[in-house]
C-alpha positions as CSV (number, residue, x, y, z in Angstrom):
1,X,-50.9,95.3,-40.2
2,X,-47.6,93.9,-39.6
3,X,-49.0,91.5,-37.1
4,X,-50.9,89.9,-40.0
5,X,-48.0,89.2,-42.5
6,X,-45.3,86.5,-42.6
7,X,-42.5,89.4,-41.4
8,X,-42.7,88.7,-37.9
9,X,-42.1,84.9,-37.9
10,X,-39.4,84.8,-40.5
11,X,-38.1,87.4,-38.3
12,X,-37.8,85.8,-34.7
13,X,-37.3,82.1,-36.3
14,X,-34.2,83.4,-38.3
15,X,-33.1,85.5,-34.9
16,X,-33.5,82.7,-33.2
17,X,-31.0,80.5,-35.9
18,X,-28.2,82.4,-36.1
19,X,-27.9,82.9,-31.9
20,X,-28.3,79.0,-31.2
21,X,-26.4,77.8,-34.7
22,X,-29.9,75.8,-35.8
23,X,-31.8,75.7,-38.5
24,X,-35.2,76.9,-37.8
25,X,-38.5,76.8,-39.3
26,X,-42.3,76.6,-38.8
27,X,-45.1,76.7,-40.6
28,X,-46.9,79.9,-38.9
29,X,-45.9,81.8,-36.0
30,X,-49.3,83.9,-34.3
31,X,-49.1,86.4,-31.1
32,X,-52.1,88.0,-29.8
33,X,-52.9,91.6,-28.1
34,X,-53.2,89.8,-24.9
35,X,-49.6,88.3,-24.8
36,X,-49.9,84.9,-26.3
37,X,-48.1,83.1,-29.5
38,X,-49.0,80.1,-31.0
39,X,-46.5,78.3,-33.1
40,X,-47.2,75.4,-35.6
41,X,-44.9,72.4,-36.9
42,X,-41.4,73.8,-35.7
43,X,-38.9,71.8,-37.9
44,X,-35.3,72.2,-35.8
45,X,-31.7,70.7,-37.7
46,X,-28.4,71.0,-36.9
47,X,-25.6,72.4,-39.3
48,X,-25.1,70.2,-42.1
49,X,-27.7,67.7,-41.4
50,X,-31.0,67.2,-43.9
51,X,-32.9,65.5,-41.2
52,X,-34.8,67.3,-38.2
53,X,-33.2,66.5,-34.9
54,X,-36.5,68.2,-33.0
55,X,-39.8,68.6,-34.9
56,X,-42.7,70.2,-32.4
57,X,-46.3,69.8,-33.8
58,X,-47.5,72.8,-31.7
59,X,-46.1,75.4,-29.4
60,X,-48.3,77.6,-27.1
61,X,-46.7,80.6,-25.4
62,X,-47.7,83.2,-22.6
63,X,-45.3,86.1,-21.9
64,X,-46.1,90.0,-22.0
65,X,-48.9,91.8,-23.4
66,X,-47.9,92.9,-27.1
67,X,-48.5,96.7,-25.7
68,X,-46.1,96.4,-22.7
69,X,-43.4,94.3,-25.5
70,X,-43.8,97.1,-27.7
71,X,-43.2,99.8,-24.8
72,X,-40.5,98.4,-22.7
73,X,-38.8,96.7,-25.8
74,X,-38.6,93.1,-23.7
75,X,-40.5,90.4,-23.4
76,X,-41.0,88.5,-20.4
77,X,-42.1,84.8,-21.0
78,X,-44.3,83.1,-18.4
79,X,-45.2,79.7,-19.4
80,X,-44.3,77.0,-22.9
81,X,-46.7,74.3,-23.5
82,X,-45.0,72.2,-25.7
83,X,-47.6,68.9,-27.7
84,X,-46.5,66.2,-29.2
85,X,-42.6,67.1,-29.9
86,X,-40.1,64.1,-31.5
87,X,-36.4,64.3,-30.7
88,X,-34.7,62.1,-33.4
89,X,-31.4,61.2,-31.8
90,X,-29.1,59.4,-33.9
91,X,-25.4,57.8,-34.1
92,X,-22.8,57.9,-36.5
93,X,-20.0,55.5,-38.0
94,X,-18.0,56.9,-36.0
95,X,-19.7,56.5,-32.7
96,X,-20.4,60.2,-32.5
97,X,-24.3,61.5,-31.7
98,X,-26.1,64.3,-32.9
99,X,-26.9,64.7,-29.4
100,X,-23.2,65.9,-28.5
101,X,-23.5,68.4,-31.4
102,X,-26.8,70.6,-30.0
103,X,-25.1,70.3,-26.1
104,X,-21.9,71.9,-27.4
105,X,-24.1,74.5,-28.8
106,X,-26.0,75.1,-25.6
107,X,-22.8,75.5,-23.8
108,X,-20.9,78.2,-26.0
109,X,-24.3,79.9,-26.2
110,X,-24.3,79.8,-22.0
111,X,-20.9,80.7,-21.8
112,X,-21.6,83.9,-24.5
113,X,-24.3,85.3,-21.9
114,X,-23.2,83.9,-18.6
115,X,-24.4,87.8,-17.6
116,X,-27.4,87.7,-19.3
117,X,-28.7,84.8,-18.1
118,X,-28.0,85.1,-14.6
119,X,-30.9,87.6,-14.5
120,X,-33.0,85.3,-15.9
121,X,-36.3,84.0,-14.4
122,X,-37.0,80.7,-16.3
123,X,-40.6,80.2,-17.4
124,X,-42.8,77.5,-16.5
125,X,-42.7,74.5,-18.7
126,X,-45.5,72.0,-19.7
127,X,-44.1,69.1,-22.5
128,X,-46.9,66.3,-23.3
129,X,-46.4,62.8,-24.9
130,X,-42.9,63.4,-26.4
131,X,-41.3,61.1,-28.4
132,X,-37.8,60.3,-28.8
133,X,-36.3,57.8,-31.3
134,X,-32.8,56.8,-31.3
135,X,-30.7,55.0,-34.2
136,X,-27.9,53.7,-33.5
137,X,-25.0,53.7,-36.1
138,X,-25.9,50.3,-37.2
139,X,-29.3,51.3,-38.0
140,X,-31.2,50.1,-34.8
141,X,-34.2,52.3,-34.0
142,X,-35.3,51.9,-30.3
143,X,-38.5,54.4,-29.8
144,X,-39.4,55.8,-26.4
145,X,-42.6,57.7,-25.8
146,X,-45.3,58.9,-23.4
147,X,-42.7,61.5,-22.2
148,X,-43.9,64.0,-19.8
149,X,-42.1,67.2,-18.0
150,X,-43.4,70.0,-16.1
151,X,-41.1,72.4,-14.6
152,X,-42.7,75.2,-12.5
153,X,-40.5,78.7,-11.5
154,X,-40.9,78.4,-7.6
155,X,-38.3,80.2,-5.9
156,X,-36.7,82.4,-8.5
157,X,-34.0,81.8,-10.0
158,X,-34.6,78.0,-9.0
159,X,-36.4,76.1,-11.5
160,X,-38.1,72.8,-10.4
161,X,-38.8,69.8,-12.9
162,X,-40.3,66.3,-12.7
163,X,-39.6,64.7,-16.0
164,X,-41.1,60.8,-16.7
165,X,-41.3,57.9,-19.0
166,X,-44.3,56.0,-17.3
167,X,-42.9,52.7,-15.6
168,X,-39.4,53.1,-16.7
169,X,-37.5,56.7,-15.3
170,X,-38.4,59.4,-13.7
171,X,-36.2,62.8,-12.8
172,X,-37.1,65.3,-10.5
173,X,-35.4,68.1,-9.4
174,X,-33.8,71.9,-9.1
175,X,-32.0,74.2,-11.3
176,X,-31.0,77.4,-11.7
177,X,-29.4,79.8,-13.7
178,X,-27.1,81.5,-11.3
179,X,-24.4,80.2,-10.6
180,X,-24.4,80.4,-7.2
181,X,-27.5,78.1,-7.3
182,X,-27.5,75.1,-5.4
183,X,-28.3,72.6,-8.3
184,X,-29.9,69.4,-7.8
185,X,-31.1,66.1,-9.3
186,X,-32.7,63.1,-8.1
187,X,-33.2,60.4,-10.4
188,X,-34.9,57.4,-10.2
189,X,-35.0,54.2,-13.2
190,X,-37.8,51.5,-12.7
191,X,-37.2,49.0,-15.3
192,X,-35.1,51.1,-17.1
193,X,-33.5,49.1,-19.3
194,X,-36.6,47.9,-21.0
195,X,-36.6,50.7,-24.0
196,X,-32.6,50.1,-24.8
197,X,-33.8,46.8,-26.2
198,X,-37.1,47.6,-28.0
199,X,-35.3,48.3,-31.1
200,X,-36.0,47.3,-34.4
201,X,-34.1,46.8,-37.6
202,X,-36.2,47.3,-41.0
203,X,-39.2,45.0,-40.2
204,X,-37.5,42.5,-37.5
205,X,-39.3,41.6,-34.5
206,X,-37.7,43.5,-31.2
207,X,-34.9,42.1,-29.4
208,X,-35.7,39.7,-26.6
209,X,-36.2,41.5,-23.5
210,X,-32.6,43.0,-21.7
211,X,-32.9,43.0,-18.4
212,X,-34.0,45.5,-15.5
213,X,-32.6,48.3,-13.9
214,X,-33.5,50.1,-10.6
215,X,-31.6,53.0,-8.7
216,X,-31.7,56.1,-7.8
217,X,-29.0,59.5,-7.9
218,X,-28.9,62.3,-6.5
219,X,-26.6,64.6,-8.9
220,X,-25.5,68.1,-7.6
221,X,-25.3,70.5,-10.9
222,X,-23.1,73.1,-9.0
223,X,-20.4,70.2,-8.4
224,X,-21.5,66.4,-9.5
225,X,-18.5,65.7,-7.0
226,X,-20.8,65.7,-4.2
227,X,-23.2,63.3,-6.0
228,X,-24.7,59.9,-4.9
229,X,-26.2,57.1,-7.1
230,X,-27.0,53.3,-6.3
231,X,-27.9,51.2,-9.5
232,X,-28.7,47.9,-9.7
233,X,-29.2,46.1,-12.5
234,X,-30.2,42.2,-13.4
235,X,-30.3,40.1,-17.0
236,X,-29.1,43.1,-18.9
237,X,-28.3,41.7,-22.8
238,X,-24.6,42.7,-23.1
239,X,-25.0,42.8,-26.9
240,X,-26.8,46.0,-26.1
241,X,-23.6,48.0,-25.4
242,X,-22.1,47.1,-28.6
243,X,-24.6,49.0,-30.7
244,X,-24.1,51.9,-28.5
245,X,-20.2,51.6,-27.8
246,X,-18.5,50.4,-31.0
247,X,-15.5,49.2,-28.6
248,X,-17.6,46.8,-27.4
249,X,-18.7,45.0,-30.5
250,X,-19.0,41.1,-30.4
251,X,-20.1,41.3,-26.4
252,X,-22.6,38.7,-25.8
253,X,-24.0,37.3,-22.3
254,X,-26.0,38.6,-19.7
255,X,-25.1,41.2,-16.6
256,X,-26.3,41.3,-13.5
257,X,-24.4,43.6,-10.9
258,X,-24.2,46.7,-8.4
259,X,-23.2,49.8,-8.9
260,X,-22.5,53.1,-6.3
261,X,-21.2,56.1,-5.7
262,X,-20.3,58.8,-3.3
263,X,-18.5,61.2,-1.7
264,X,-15.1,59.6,-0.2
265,X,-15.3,59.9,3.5
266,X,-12.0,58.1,3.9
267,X,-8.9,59.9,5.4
268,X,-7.0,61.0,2.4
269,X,-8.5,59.6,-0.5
270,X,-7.1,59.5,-4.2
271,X,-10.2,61.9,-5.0
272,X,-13.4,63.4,-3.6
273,X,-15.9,61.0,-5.3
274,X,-15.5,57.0,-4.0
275,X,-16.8,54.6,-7.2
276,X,-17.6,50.9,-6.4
277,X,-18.9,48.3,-9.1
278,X,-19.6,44.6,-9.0
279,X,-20.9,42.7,-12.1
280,X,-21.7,39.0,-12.4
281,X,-21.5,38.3,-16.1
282,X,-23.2,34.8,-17.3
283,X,-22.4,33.1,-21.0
284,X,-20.4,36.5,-21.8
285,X,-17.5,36.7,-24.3
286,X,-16.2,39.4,-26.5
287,X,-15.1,37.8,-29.4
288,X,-15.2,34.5,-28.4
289,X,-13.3,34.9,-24.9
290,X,-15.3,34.4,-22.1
291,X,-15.8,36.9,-19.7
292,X,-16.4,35.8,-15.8
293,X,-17.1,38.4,-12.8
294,X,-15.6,41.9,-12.9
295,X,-15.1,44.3,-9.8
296,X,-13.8,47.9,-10.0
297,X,-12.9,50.5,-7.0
298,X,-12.3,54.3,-8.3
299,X,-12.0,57.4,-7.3
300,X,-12.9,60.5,-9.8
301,X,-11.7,64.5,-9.5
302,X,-12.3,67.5,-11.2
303,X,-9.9,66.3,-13.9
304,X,-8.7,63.0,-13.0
305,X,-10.3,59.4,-12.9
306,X,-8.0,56.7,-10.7
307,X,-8.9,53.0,-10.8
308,X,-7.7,51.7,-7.5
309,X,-8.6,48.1,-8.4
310,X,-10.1,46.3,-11.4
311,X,-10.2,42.6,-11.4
312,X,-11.8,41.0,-14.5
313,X,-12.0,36.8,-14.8
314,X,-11.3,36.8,-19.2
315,X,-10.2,33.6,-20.9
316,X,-10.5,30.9,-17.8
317,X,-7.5,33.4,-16.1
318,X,-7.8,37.0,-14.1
319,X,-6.6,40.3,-15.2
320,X,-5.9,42.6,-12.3
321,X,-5.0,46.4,-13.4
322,X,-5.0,49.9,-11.9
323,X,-5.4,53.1,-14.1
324,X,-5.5,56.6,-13.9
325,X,-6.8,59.2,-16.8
326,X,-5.8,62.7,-16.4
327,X,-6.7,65.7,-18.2
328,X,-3.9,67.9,-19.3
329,X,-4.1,71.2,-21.5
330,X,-7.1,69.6,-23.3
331,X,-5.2,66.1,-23.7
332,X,-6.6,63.3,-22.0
333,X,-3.5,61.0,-20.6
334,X,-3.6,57.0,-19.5
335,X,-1.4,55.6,-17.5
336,X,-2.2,51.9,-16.8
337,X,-0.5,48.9,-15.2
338,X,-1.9,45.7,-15.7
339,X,-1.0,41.9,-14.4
340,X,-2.9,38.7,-15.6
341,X,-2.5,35.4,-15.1
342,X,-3.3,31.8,-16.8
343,X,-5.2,33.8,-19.8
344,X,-6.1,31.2,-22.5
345,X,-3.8,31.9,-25.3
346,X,-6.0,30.3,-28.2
347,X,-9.1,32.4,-26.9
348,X,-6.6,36.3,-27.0
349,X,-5.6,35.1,-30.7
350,X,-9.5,34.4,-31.8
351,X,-10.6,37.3,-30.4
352,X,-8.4,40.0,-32.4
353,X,-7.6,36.9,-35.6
354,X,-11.5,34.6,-35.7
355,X,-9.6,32.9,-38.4
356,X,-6.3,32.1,-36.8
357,X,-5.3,28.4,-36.9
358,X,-6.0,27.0,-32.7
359,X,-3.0,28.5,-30.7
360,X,-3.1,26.3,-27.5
361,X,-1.5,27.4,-23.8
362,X,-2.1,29.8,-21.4
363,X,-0.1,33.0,-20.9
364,X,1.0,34.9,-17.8
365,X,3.0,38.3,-17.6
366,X,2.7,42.0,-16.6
367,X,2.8,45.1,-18.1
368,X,2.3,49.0,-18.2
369,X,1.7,51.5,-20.6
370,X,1.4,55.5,-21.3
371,X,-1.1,57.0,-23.9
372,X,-2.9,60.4,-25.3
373,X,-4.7,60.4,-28.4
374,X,-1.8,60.7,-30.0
375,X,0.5,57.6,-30.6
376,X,3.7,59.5,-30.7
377,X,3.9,59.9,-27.2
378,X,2.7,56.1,-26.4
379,X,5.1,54.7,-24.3
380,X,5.3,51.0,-22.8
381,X,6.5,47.9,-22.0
382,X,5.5,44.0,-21.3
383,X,6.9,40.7,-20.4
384,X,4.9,37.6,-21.0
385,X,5.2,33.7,-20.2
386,X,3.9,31.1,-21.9
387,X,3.4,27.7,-20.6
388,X,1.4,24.5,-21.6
389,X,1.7,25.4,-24.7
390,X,2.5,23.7,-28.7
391,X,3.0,26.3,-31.4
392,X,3.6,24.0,-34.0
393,X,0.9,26.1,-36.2
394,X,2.3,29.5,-35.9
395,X,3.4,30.4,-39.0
396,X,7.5,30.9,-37.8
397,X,7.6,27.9,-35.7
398,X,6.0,25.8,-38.8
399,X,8.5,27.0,-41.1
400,X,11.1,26.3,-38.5
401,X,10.0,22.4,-37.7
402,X,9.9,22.0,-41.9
403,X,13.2,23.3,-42.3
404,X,14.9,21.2,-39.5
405,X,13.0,18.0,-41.2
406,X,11.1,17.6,-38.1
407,X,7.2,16.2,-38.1
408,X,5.0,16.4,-35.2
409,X,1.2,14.7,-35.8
410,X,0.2,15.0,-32.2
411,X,-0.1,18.1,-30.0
412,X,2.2,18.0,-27.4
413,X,1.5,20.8,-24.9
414,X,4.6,20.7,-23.2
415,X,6.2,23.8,-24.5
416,X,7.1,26.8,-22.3
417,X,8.0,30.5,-23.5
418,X,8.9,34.2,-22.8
419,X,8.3,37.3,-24.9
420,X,9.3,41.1,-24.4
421,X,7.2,43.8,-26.0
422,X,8.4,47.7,-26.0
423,X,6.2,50.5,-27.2
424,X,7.6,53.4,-28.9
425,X,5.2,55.8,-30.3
426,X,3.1,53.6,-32.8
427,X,6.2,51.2,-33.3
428,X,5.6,47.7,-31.3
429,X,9.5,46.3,-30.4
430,X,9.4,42.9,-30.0
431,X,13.3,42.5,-28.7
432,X,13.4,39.2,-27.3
433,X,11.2,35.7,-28.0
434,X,12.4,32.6,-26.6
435,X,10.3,29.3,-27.3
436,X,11.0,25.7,-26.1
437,X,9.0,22.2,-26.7
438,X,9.5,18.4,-28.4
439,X,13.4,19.3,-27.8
440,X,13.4,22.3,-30.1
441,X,14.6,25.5,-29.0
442,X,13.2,29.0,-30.8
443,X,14.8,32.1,-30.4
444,X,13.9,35.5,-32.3
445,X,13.1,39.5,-32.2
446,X,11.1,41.7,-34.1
447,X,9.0,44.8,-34.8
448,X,5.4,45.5,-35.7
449,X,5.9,48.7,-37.5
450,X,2.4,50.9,-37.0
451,X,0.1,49.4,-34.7
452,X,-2.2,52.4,-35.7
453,X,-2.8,50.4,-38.8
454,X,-4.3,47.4,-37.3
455,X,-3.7,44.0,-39.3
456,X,-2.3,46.0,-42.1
457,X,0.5,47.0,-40.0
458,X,4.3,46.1,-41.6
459,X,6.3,43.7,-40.0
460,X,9.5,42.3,-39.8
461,X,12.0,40.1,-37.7
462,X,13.8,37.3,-37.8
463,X,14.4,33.8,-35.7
464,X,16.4,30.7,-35.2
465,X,15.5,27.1,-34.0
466,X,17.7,24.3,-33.2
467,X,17.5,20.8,-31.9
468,X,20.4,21.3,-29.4
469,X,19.0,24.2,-26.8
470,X,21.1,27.2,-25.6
471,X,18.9,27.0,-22.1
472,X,21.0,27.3,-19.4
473,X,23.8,28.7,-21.5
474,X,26.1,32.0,-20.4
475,X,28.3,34.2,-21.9
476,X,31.3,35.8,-19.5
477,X,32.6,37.4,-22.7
478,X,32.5,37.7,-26.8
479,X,35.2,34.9,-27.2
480,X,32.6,32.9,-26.0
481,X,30.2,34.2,-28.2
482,X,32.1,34.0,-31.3
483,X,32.6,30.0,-30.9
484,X,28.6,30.3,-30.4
485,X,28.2,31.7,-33.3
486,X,30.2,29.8,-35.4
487,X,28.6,26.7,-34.1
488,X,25.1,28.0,-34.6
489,X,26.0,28.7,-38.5
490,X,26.2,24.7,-39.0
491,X,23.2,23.7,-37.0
492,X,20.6,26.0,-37.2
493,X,17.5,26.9,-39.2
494,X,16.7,30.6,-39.6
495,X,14.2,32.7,-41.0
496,X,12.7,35.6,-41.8
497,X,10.1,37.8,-41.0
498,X,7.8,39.9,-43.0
499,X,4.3,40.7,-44.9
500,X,1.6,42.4,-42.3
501,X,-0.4,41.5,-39.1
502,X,-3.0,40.1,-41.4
503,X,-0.7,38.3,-43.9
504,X,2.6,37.4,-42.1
505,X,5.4,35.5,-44.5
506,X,8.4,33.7,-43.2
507,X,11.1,32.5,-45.6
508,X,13.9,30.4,-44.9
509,X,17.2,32.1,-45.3
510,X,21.0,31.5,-45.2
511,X,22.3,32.0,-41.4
512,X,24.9,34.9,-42.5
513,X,21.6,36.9,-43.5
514,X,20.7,37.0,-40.0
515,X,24.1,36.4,-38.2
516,X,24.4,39.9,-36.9
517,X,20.8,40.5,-35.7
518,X,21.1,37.0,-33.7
519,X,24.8,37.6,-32.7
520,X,22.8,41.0,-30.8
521,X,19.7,38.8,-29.2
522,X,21.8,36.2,-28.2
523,X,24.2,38.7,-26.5
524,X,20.9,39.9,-24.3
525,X,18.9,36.7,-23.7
526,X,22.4,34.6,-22.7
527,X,23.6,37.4,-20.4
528,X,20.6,38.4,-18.8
């Protein structure tokens, strides 16, 4: 009578919740004499989540006879035949998907019963018109159905599968659950970029069409090392990677662009899989700084990535950099070295400050830098030049001109520059700023406090300006210092430095306030 009453599903369905960490439920649950169970409207959610991330309309099992189950005390499972099912994948504020939650489950199950399930002869599998519907974090639904997969148990313990979304991807390939298993997947995307742009916001129409992309990989599961993949793509919407990538918000413009990889064949390589991308961007910005052609050369290891070469054409100049992230007790480390030139300098200020008075000129300089996730151990410096350039509406060099009596009503972009920035943990140094144009010399240093607080960051520093330049002065020793000094007192203008990123202030003050801090820059910048 057993068989009859609701025992046996709440049974197996709460079994089957506490070993994969998921909320299960269905609506009935039925297994006959012969060895087959039915299963209607299976409702699966993650921990602390009220919405279903898998709903299944109808399940249909074959495995062992109920006699032989109830004999041997094991079930073997032959077949699933899985109708209708809807995956609901969505994103948070944070960037994080629900997605990343249920494979971190998999795997600590997988690891629990690597014995287990090396035994294990998987069952064939039959999934008709799935659905899947992804939301971004900003509340973008893009919908993607007619899925199909059938995976058939050929060669025990490999596991063969063709997966497909009609005219857009389609997978095919062998698994297993030994480990020694030769693992392999070969995928191939046929207009695949058509469903990233189908989605829809409330009751707006869907976004204009973004692009297509063809390729095909072939991805080894036993070691992705000795993978291959060449993607091509053409018109992709940029925007699109801002609504799955929050870094990337305000990227507009279109893509079009090569991608491959392999295993390196060349005589002592930086790492065992070779990484080649091309992209011709056109109309793309981030932010309002226009984005040209990029290229990238990499080479990736077990737990290393090393960019070789990038070269990206940003703000009407080129950035050339090389990178390498390593993985270290858990931590993921950056080391990066980067050199631009000619970058616009009004387009950099718009992008991180769209309401920053125009900042005209073009900078130049090179840097490096050292990062985990943890700012306490950033470490880094930079030297930039700035050339072609008029400042007169930066907030310091405006209180400056004012001070000195001095009005400009033309731009004059004549003026030249240097800047040093040091990294300390999340404390920005900023130990030496020199600024010349319209016969007015600007010298200064300063410190952006916590650059983990964005625009609210505290700063403060100081500067002088003066109508009769230092350039070209030196100082052999502090005699000649001191008679600077006392000079400068008479002749100057100096200010200070505070407020935030977001609201800077800079108040005129008496030379003596700042006489010590200058007397130390000018030691540096007139001896170097």
């Amino acid at each position: 009578m057993i068989l009859w009453t609701d025992w046996p599903r709440r049974r197996i369905l709460d079994t089957l919740s506490t070993q994969l960490g998921m909320e299960l439920k269905a609506s009935s649950l039925s297994t006959g004499w012969t060895g087959t169970t039915k299963i209607e409207n299976l409702v699966v959610k993650l921990p602390h989540e009220e919405k279903a991330f898998l709903t299944i309309p109808e399940i249909h099992l074959s495995h062992s006879c109920l006699p032989r189950m109830l004999l041997n005390q094991s079930v073997v499972l032959d077949s699933i035949q899985i109708y209708y099912p809807a995956v609901d994948l969505r994103q948070d504020q944070s960037g994080h998907w629900n997605a990343q939650d249920v494979v971190t489950l998999i795997t600590e199950i997988s690891r629990s019963n690597a014995k287990r399930l090396s035994d294990l002869t998987l069952p064939d599998l039959e999934i008709r018109e799935g659905n899947i519907t992804i939301t971004d974090r900003n509340d973008k639904v893009t919908p993607i159905g007619s899925l199909r997969l059938d995976g058939k148990c050929k060669r025990p313990p490999a596991w063969w599968f063709e997966l497909a979304v009609p005219d857009k991807i389609h997978l095919e390939g062998e698994i297993g659950v030994s480990a020694v298993h030769a693992h392999k997947i070969v995928i191939k995307v046929e207009r695949g970029a058509e469903f990233l742009g189908t989605g829809i916001t409330g009751e707006t129409a869907p976004l204009n069409p973004p692009g297509q992309i063809d390729g095909q990989a072939t991805i080894s599961l036993n070691n992705w090392l000795l993978s291959s993949s060449q993607l091509s793509w053409q018109n992709i919407d940029l925007a699109i990677l801002g609504d799955w990538w929050p870094i990337l918000d305000g990227l507009t413009g279109r893509s079009a662009g090569i991608l491959t990889a392999q295993p390196a064949d060349q005589q002592r390589p930086l790492g065992p899989l070779y990484i080649q991308a091309q992209s011709d961007l056109s109309d793309a910005a981030i932010n309002g700084a226009q984005l040209g052609s990029c290229e990238v050369v990499a080479y990736a290891g077990e737990d290393r990535l090393i960019i070789k070469q990038l070269m990206l054409e940003m703000a009407e100049g080129i950035i050339r950099a090389r990178a390498t992230f390593s993985r270290h007790d858990g931590e993921l480390f950056t080391y990066m070295n980067c050199n631009f030139k000619h970058l616009d300098l009004d387009q950099l200020v718009h992008m991180f400050q769209p309401q920053a008075n125009k900042v005209a000129g073009c900078l130049t300089g090179s840097g490096s830098v050292v990062f985990s996730r943890d700012l306490k151990r950033l470490t880094g410096n930079a030297d930039f030049q700035l050339s072609e350039t008029d400042l007169v509406n930066n907030f310091v060099i405006a209180t400056l001109y004012n001070s000195l009596n001095l009005k400009f009503d033309q731009a004059q972009l004549t003026g030249v520059g240097r800047i040093s920035l040091r990294a300390e943990g999340a404390i920005l140094h900023i130990p030496s700023f020199y600024y010349f144009n319209r016969g007015v010399e600007v010298r200064g240093a300063g410190v952006i406090k916590d650059i983990s607080l964005g625009l609210a960051s505290p700063i403060e520093g100081y500067a002088i300006g003066s109508t009769r330049p230092l350039k070209g002065m030196r100082l052999p020793g502090v005699e000649e210092l001191d008679k600077l000094m006392s000079f400068l007192q008479k002749s100057v203008a100096s200010v200070k430095i505070e407020g935030t990123l977001a609201k800077p202030v800079a108040k005129v003050v008496p030379f003596p306030e700042v006489s010590s801090s200058i007397r130390r820059l000018l030691w540096g910048q007139l001896r170097e």
